[in-house]
C-alpha positions as CSV (number, residue, x, y, z in Angstrom):
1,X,77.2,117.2,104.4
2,X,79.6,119.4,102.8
3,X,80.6,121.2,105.8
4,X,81.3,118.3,107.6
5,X,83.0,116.6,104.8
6,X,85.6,119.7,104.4
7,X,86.3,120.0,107.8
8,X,86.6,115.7,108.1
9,X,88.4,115.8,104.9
10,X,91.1,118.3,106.0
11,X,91.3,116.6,109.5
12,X,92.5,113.4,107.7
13,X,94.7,114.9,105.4
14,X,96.5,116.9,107.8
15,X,96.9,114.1,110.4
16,X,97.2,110.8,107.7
17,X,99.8,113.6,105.5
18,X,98.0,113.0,102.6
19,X,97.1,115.7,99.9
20,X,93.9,117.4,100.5
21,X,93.1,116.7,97.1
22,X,93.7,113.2,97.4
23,X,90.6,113.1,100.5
24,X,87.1,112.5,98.8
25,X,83.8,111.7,99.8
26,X,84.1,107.7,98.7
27,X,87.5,107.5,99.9
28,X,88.0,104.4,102.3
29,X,90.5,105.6,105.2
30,X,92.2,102.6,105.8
31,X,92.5,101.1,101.8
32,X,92.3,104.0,99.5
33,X,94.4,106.7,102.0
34,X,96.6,104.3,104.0
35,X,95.6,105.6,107.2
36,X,96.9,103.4,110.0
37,X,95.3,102.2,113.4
38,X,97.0,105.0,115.4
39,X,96.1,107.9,112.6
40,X,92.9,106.7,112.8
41,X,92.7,107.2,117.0
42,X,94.0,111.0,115.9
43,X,91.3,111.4,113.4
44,X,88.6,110.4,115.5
45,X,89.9,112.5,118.6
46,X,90.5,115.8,116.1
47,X,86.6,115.2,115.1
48,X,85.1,114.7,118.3
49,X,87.2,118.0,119.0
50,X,85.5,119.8,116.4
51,X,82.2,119.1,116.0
52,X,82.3,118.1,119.9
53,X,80.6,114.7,119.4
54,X,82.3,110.9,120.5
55,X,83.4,109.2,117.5
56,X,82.9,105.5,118.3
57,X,86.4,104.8,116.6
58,X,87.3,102.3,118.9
59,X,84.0,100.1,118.6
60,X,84.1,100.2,114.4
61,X,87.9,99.1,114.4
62,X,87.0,96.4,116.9
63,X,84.2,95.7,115.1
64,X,86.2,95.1,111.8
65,X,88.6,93.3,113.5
66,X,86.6,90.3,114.7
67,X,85.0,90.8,111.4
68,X,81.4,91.6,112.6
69,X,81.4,94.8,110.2
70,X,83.2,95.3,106.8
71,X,85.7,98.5,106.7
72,X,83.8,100.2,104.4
73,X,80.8,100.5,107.0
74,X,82.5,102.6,108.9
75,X,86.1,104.0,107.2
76,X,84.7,105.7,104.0
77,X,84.7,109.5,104.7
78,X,80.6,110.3,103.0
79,X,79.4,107.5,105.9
80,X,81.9,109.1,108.7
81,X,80.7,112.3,107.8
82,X,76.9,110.9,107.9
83,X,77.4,109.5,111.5
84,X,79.3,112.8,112.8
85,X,75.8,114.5,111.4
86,X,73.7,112.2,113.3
87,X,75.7,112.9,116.9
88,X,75.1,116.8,115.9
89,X,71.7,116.0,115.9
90,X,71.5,114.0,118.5
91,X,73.2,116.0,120.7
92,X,70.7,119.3,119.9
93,X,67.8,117.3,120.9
């Protein structure tokens, strides 16, 4: 996962202009970074450019919405990285 978590981390720190530093693996995108609803369309559009995958952004945030999933399924950055893995894989077989 490190890869992935380097180039995710520096995806959201560049687009959510947040130190680099600041960008770790338990860090929760929308509570911990402040990343907002429209960041959050950027970040999953910059890593489905990327690692070429679909990041099923739009699903989790409705998800959370209508409370059917807690954020922290889907927002903290070690389980994003963990699902853009699983596309990668799933896309090679």
């Amino acid at each position: 996962m490190s890869s992935t978590f380097n180039i995710v981390a520096d995806i959201v720190a560049r687009i959510s202009h947040v130190p680099r530093e600041t960008v770790v693996p338990e860090s929760n995108l929308l509570k911990d970074l402040g990343v907002d609803s429209l960041d959050l369309l950027d970040i999953g559009f910059a890593i489905d450019e990327a690692f070429g995958v679909r990041m099923p952004i739009e699903q989790w945030l409705h998800a959370v919405h209508m409370k059917a999933a807690a954020a922290a399924d889907h927002f903290v950055l070690r389980e994003i990285c963990a699902r853009v893995d699983e596309l990668i894989v799933a896309a090679a077989a």
